[in-house]
N, C-alpha and C positions, 0 to 999 in steps of 0.2 A: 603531426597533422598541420597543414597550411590554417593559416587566417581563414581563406575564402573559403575553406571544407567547415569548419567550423562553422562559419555564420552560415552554412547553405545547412547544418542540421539544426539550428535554430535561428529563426525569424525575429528579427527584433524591429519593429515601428512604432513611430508616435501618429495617431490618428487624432487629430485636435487634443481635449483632456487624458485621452488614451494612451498607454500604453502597453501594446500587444506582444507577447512571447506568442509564437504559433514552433511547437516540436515539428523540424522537418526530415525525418524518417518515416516517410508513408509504409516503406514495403517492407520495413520490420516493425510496424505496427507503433512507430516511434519510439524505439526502446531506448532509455534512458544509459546513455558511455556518461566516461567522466567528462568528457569534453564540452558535451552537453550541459553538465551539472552545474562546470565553472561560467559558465554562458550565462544561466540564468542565474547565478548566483550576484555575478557582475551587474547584470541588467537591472536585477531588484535595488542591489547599493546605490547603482548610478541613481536610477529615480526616486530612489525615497529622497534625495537632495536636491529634488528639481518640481522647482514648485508649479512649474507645466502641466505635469504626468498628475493627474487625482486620483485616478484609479488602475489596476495593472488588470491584466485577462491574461488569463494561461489557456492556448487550444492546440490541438492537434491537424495534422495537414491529413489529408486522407479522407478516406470515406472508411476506416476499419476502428479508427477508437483515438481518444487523447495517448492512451501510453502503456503498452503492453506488456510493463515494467522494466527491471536493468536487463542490462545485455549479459545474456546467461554464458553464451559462449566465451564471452573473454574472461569471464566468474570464471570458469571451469576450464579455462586453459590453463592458469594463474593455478588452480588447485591443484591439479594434473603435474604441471612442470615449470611452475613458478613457485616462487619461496609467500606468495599471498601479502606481499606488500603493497602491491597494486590495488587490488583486491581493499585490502586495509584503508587504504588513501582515497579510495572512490566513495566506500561509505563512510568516510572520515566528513566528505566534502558532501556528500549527498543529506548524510543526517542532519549538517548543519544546512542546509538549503531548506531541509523540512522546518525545522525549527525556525530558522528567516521567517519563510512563507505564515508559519501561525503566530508571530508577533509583529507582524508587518505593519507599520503605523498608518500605510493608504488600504483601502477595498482592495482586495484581489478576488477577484469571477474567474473560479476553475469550470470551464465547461465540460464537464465530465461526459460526451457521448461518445458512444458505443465501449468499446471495449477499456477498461479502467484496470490495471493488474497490477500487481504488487508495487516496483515503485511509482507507477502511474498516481495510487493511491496516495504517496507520498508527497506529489509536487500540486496534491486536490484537496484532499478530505481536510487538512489543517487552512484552505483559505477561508478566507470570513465569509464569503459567496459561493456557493458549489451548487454547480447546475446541471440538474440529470435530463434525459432524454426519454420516448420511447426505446430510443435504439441501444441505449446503456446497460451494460454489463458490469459490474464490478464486481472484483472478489482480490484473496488473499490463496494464493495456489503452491504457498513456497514448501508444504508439508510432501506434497507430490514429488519433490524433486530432491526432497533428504534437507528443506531448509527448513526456517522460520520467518515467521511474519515479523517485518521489523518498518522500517521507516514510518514510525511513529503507530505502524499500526496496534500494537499491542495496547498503546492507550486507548485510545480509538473502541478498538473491539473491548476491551474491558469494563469499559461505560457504557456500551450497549444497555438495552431494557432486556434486563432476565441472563439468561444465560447464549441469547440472539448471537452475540460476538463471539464466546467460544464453540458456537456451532459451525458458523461461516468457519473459521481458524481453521477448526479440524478435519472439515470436510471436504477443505477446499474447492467447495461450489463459488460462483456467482449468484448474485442477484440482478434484479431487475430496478428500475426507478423507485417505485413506491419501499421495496424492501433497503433500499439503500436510503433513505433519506429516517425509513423508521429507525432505524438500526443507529443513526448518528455519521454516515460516513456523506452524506449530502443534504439540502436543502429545500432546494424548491425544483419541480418541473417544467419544462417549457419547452415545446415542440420544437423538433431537430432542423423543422422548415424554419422555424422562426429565430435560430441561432446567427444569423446575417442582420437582421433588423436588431438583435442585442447588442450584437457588436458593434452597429451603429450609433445605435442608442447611447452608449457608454459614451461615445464619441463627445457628446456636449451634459448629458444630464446623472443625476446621481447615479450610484448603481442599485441601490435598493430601490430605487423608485422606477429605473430600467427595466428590473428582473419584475418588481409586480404587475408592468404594464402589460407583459407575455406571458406571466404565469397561467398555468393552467391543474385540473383535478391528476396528479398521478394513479391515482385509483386506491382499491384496497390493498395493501399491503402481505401476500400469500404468509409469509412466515406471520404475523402475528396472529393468525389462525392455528398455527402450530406453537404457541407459547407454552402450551402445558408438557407434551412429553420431550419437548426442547429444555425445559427448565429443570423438569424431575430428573433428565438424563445426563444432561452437562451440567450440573451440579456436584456431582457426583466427583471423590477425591484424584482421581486417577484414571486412566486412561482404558482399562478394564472395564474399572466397574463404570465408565460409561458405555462401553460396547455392550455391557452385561445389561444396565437400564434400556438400550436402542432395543435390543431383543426383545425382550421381554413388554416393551410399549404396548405393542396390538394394534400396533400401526406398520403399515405399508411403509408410508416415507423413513419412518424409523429406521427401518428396516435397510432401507436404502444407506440413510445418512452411514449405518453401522456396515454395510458393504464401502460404503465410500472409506470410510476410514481404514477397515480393513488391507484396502491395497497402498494407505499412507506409509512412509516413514514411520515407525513403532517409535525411534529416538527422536525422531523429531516430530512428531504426537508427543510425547512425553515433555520433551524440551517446550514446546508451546505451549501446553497445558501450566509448566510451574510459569514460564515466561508471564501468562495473562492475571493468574493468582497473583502474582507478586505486585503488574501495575494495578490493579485494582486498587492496590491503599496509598499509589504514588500520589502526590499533591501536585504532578505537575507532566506535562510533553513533556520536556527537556531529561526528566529522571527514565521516564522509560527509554529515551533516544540513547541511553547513558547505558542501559544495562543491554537492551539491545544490540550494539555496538560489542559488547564483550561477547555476548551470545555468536553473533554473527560470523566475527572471525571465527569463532572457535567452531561452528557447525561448518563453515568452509572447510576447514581442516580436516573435517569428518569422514570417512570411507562413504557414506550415505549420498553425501552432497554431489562428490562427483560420479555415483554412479546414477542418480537419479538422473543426472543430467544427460548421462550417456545414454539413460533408458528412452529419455523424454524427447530428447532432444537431439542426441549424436546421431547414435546407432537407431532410434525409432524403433526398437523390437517391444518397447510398451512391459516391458518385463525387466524391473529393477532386482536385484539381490542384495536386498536390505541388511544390515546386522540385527544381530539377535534384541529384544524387547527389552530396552531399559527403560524402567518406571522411576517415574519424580521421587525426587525425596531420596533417592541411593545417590551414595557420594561420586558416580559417575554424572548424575545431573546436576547434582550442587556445583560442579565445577567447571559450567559451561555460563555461571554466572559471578567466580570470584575476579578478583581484582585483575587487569591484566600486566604483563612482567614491563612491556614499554612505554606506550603513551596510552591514555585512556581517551574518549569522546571530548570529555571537561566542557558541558553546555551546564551553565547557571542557569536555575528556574526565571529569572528576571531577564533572562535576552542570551542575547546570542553570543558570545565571548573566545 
């Protein structure tokens, strides 16, 4: 790929104190290549050494959403009839750009409107500033396609209040503003009319004092209405016996979430499920980017991954042929998280290395 393709899928300017990333893939919703990855990864380096730039803002070009996450199709080319070093090398470079992004020494403002999806997530929910919309959508959808939730999400979602994060995880739904910001995956809200006058704003004055000049009420929050048979059911050791607690709730949405999962990946439900148990007692992002990374290659490799993708996204018949039900804790799931035989992630908890 040329220079000029490059900089024409990411936007790079200094706007007085500002420095703007705008992702420029409109009509795939912005989906994050490597190309892209190393772009921003550059642009972050350069400015944290330029005592110009105060603050950075990550946005999207379009009117469909910041980042509809990686580009699935070359994921699933690479799986199909590549040896997955590609593949390897993109989230090599992408997990370190998440990790950048959340030890970043200046403000970074993710404006997170409309559409936020898996690595969308990744290049948002770790800034210091994360700003939701009415028009916002986030979620983690990689279960749907035979993946896992990775780019830092599993920390993310494990810190949730309650069992909030491994709900979103296994259900692979979106949220809305207010349930995104409960949840820990964003911040403050501020009307999608008034994301031009932020931008401006950043241009000369702080960014926390920016975001509060436009903040406004997100409202109540739908999921934390639902914290109880959310908590009693995703609690639960296994992947089962949470289908077994949805049922049994007496609840409609229940009922739902346990149809949503139903048509997920069985391995990769399972695989997520030990995935979110485990960062729960990590002391840090960088440990869960760590194990993530082993996960990730290894469910690429998977029969699941490239046919969800065929189901979801090739062929569109909506109708994947999953492998058969492995639960956490059989030594086929223990082994989508041991050591790997080449190079590993190697992100120290103290920075980016």
């Amino acid at each position: 790929m040329t220079a000029d393709a490059v900089e024409a899928e990411v936007l790079l300017e200094q706007r007085g104190r500002l420095g703007l990333i705008t992702l420029n893939r409109p009509r795939a919703i912005n989906a994050l290549n490597h190309d892209m990855v190393r772009a921003m990864r550059d642009a972050l380096t350069q400015w944290a050494d330029d005592d110009t730039v105060e603050t950075v803002a990550i946005t999207g070009a379009g009117e469909r959403g910041l980042c509809a996450g990686g580009d699935i199709v070359s994921l699933y080319q690479d799986a199909v009839s590549g040896d997955g070093a590609a593949s390897a090398q993109f989230w090599f470079d992408e997990y370190h750009l998440n990790a950048q992004i959340a030890r970043y020494a200046k403000p970074i403002v993710a404006i997170q409107d409309g559409i936020v999806l898996g690595g969308g997530i990744g290049i948002s929910a770790h800034a210091s500033h994360r700003v939701v919309t009415e028009r916002s959508k986030l979620g983690l959808p990689e279960v749907g396609i035979g993946f896992v939730p990775d780019v830092g999400a599993t920390w993310l979602l494990s810190h949730a209040p309650g069992q909030l994060g491994t709900f979103v995880a296994l259900t692979a739904g979106s949220v809305g503003a207010a349930d995104a910001i409960a949840i820990g995956l964003s911040d403050t809200f501020v009307p999608s009319d008034s994301i031009p006058k932020l931008l401006r704003a950043l241009e000369s004055i702080d960014a926390g004092e920016a975001i509060m000049l436009l903040a406004a009420d997100a409202g109540e929050p739908p999921l934390l209405a639902a914290r109880g048979w959310i908590d009693d059911a995703f609690s639960a050791a296994s992947v089962a016996e949470i289908i077994g607690r949805l049922r049994t709730a007496g609840d409609a949405d229940a009922d739902k979430a346990a149809d949503a999962m139903m048509g997920k990946s069985p391995a990769a439900l399972a695989i997520t499920l030990e995935s979110l148990r485990r960062a729960e007692s990590f002391a840090s992002l960088e440990q869960a980017l760590n194990q993530e990374y082993r996960v990730s290659r290894r469910a690429h490799a998977a029969p699941d991954f490239a046919e969800g993708v065929r189901a979801q996204v090739i062929d569109k018949d909506r109708n994947p042929q999953w492998q058969p039900l492995a639960e956490q804790g059989t030594p086929e799931i223990d082994s989508y998280f041991q050591p790997l035989d080449d190079h590993e992630l190697g992100l120290a908890a103290a920075g980016v290395h």
